[in-house]
C-alpha positions in Angstrom: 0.0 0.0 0.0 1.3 3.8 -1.0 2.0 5.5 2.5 0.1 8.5 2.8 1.0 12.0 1.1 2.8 13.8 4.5 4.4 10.7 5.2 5.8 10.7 1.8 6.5 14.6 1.9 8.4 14.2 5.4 10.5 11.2 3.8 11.5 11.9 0.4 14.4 14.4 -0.6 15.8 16.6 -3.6 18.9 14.0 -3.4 16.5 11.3 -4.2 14.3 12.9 -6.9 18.1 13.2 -8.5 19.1 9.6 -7.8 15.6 8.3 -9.8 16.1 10.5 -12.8 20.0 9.4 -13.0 19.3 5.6 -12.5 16.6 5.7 -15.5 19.4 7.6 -17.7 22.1 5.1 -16.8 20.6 1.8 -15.4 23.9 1.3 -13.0 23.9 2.1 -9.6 27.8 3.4 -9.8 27.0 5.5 -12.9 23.8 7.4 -11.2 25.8 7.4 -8.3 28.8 9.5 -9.7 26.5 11.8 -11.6 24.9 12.9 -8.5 28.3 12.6 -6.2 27.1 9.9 -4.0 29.5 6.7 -3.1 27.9 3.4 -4.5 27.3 2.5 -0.5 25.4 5.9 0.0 23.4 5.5 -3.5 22.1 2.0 -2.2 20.9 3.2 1.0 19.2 6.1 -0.9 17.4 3.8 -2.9 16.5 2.1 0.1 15.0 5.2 1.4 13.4 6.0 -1.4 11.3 2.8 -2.1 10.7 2.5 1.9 9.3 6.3 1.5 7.0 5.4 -1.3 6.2 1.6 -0.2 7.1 -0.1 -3.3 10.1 -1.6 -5.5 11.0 0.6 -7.8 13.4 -1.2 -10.0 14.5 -5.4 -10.9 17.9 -6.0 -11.3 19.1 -7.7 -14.5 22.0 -8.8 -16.6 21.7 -5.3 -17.7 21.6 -3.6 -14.3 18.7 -1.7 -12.7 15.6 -1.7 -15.1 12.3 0.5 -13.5 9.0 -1.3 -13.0 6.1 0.4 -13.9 5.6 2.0 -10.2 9.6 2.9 -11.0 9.1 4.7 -14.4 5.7 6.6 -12.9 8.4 7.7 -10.0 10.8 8.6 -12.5 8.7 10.7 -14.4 7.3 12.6 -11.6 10.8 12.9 -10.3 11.9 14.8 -13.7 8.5 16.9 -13.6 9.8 18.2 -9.9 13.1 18.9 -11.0 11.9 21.1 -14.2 9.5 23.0 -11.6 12.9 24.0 -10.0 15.1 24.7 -13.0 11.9 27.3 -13.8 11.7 28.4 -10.5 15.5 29.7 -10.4 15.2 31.0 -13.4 12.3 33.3 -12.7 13.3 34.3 -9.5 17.0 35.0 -11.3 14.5 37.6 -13.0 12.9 39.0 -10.5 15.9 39.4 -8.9 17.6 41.4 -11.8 15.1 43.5 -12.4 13.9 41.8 -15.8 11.9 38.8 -17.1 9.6 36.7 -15.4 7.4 33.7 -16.3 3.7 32.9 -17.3 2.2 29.8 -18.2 -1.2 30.2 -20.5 -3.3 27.7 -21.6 -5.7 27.8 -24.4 -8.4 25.8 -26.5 -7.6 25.9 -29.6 -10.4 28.0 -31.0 -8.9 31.1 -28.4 -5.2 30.8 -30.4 -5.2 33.9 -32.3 -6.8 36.4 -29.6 -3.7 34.8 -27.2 -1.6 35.5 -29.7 -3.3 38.6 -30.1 -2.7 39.7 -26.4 0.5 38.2 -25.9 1.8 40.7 -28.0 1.4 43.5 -26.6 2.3 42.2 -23.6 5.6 41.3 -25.2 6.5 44.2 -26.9 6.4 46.0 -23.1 8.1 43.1 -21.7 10.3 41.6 -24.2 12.1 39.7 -21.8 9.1 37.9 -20.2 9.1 34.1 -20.7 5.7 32.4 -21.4 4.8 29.0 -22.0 1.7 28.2 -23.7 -0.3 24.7 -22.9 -2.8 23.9 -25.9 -5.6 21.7 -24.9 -9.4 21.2 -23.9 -10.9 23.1 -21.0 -11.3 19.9 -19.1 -7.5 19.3 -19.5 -6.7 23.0 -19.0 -8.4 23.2 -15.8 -7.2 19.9 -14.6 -3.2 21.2 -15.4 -4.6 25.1 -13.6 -5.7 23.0 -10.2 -2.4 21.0 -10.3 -0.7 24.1 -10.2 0.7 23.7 -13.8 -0.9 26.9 -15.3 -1.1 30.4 -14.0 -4.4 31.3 -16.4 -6.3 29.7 -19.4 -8.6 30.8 -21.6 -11.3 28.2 -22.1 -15.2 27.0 -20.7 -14.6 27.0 -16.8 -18.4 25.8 -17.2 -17.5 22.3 -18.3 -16.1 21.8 -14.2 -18.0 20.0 -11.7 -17.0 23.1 -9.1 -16.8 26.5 -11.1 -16.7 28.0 -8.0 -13.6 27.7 -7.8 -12.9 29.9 -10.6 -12.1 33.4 -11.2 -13.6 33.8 -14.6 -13.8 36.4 -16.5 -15.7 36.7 -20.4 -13.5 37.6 -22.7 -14.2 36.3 -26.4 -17.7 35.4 -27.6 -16.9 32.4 -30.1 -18.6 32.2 -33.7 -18.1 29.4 -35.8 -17.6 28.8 -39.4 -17.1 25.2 -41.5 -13.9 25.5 -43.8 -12.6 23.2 -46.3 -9.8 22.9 -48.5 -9.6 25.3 -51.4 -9.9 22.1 -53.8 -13.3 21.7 -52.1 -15.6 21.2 -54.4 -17.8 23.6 -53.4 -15.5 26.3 -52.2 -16.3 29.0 -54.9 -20.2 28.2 -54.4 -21.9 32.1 -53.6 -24.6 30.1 -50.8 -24.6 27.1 -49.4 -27.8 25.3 -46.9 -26.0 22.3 -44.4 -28.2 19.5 -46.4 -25.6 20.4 -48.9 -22.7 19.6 -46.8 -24.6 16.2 -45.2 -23.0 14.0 -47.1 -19.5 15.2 -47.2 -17.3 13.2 -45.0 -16.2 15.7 -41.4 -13.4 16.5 -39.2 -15.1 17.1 -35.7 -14.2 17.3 -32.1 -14.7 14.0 -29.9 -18.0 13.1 -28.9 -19.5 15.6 -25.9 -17.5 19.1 -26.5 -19.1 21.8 -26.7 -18.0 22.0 -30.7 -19.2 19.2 -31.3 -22.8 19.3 -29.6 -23.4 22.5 -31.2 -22.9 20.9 -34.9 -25.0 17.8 -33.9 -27.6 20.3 -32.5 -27.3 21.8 -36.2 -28.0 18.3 -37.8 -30.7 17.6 -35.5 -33.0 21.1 -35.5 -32.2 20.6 -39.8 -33.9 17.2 -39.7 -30.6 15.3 -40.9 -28.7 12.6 -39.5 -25.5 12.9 -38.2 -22.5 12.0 -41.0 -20.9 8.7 -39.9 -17.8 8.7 -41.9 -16.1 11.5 -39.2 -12.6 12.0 -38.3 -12.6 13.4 -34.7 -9.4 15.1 -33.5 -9.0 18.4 -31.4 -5.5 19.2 -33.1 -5.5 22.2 -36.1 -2.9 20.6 -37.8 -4.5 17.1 -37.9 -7.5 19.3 -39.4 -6.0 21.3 -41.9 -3.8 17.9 -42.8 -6.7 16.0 -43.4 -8.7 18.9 -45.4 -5.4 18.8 -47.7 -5.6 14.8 -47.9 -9.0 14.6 -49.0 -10.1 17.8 -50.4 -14.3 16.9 -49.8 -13.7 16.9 -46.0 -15.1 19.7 -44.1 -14.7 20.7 -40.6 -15.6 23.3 -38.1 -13.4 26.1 -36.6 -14.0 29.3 -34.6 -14.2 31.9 -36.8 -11.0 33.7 -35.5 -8.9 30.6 -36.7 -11.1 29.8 -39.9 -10.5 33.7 -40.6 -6.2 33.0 -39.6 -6.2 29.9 -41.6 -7.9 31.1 -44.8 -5.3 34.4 -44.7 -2.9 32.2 -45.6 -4.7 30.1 -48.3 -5.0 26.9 -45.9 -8.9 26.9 -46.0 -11.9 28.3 -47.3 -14.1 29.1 -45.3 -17.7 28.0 -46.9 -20.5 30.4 -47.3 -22.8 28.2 -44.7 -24.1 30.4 -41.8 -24.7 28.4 -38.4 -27.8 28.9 -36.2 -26.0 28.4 -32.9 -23.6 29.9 -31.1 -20.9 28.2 -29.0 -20.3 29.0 -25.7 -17.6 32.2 -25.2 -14.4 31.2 -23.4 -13.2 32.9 -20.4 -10.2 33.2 -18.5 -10.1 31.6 -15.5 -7.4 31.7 -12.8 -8.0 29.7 -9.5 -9.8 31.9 -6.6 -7.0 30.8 -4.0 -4.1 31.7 -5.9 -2.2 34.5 -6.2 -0.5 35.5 -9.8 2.9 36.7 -10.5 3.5 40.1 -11.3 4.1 38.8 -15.1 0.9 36.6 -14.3 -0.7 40.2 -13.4 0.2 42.0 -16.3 -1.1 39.7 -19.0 -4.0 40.2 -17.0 -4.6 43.3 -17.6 -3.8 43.0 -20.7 -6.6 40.6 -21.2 -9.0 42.3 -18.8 -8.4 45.7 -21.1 -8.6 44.6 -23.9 -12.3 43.3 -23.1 -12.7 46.8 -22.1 -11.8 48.1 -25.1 -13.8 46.0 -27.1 -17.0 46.4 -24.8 -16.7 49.9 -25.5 -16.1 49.8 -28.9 -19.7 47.4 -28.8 -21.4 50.1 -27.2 -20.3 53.2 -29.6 -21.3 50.8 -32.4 -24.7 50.9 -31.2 -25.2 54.3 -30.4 -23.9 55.3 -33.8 -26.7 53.2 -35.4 -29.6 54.1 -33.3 -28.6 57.9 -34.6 -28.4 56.7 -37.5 
C-alpha cells in the first residue's frame, strides 16, 4: 500500500528525486551514483530510502543492471516533472531578482489561439524579456493542469467543471463558428450554401461531448438530418487542416478567429454556410485561491483591457446606429 501523502513529503528528498532520474538515464547504480556525487554504499541506501518512502520496489535488477518497473518509471517521471519546476523556478526568480523577465504559463483551446496571440503581443513588446509557455488543450485538460498548479491562467469553458466556483472567470471572447474546407473543395467557390448540402460530405469534428461538437449535432438535429458517420474526430488544427489537404471533400468546423487566420494564408476556405447556434464564449479563468505573479498580473490586464476596449467599442457601435 502507498503511505500516505505527509508521510511521503516528510521522507523523500531533492537527493533522491536526482538519484531516480539518474538511474533511469544510466541503469547502474555506480554510474547514477557519480552523476549525482554519491559513493555506490550511500546511492544504495538512498534507494533504500526512497522505495521505503514510497512503499514499493522501484526497480529489478538484470543482466543489464537496474531496469524500473512500472511503479519505478511513474516515479521517475514525476521525479523529472519536480526537478523542471525547480530549474523554472531559479530562473524566474534570477528575473525577478535582476530586475527583468519573469514567467507565465497560458493555456488555451484551440479556437482562443489567435486572440492569445493577439494579447500576448502586446504584452511582449512592453516586456520583451518575459518568458511564457503556452499549454494547448481542452478546458477539461486546461483546468485539470490550472488546479495542479501547472498553469497560471487559461482561456477556455470553466463551465464544463464540476465546481466553477472555484474559478475566477472572467468573459473575454464570444466564439462564432464557421465550416472550412480545403480550397480544392468542391464547393468552395459556391456564392450560398444550406447544411443539407454539406450532409454527405465526409467531417473532421471534435470528440464526442464538446461543446464544438454538440453545437454541430444540434445543427443536424433542428435541420432534420442525420449525423454523418464517416467522421474524423481530432481536437489538433494541424490534424484538421492535414486532413482537409488529404481529402479535399472533407469539411470541418473552426472558430471563426482561426477559420478567418487559416484562410489568410490560403490553408482553407471558409464556406458560405451560416450556423444557427452559437458556442459558448471562453473565459479566462485563474483559480480563486491563488495569487498570480507580477508577469501573471500584467497579462492580466492586458486581457482584462482589452475586453474593455472592445465592450466599449460594442457600445459606440450601437449608439452610432440608433442615430443613424
Amino acid at each position: 500500500m502507498i503511505p500516505s501523502l505527509e508521510t511521503i513529503i516528510s521522507r523523500l528528498r531533492l537527493k533522491h528525486l536526482r538519484l531516480l532520474v539518474a538511474l533511469n538515464t544510466h541503469g547502474s547504480l555506480l554510474k547514477a551514483a557519480e552523476q549525482v556525487a554519491l559513493s555506490q554504499p550511500g546511492a544504495t541506501k538512498a534507494l533504500q530510502e526512497i522505495e521505503a518512502a514510497l512503499g514499493t520496489t522501484l526497480f529489478v535488477r538484470t543482466n543489464r543492471g537496474l531496469e524500473a518497473n512500472a511503479l519505478g518509471h511513474c516515479a521517475i517521471r514525476y521525479a523529472r516533472l519536480i526537478t523542471t519546476d525547480l530549474a523554472n523556478l531559479r530562473e524566474e526568480m534570477s528575473g525577478i531578482q535582476q530586475g527583468y523577465g519573469g514567467r507565465v504559463s497560458v493555456g488555451v483551446i484551440m479556437g482562443a489561439v489567435p486572440y492569445l496571440t493577439e494579447v500576448l503581443t502586446r504584452l511582449l513588446e512592453k516586456r520583451p524579456s518575459v518568458s511564457v509557455q503556452i499549454v494547448e488543450d481542452t478546458s477539461a485538460r486546461l483546468l485539470h493542469l490550472l488546479d495542479g498548479g501547472r498553469l497560471d491562467l487559461a482561456i477556455c469553458r470553466p463551465s464544463i467543471s464540476e465546481r466553477p466556483e472555484l474559478y475566477e472567470s472572467i468573459n473575454v471572447r464570444d466564439e462564432n463558428l464557421a465550416v472550412v474546407g480545403s480550397t480544392a473543395h468542391p464547393l468552395a467557390d459556391v456564392r450560398r450554401l444550406e447544411l443539407p448540402d454539406l450532409a454527405n460530405y465526409p467531417w473532421v469534428v471534435y470528440s464526442a461531448n464538446m461543446p464544438m461538437r454538440l453545437l454541430l449535432e444540434r445543427e443536424f438535429h433542428e435541420a432534420g438530418l442525420q449525423f454523418p458517420l464517416n467522421l474524423m474526430e481530432t481536437t489538433s488544427l494541424f490534424a484538421t487542416l492535414a486532413m482537409l489537404q488529404r481529402d479535399p471533400a472533407r469539411v470541418a468546423v473552426l472558430s471563426v478567429d482561426v477559420a478567418q487566420f487559416c484562410t489568410r494564408f490560403d490553408l482553407t476556405r471558409i464556406l458560405p454556410l451560416e450556423l444557427r447556434s452559437r458556442s459558448d464564449p471562453y473565459f479566462l479563468v485563474k483559480r480563486l485561491d491563488r495569487t498570480l505573479s507580477p508577469v501573471g498580473q500584467l497579462l492580466l490586464q492586458e486581457f482584462t483591457s482589452g475586453a474593455a476596449m472592445r465592450e466599449m467599442n460594442s457600445v459606440a457601435q450601437l449608439m452610432a446606429e440608433g442615430a443613424a
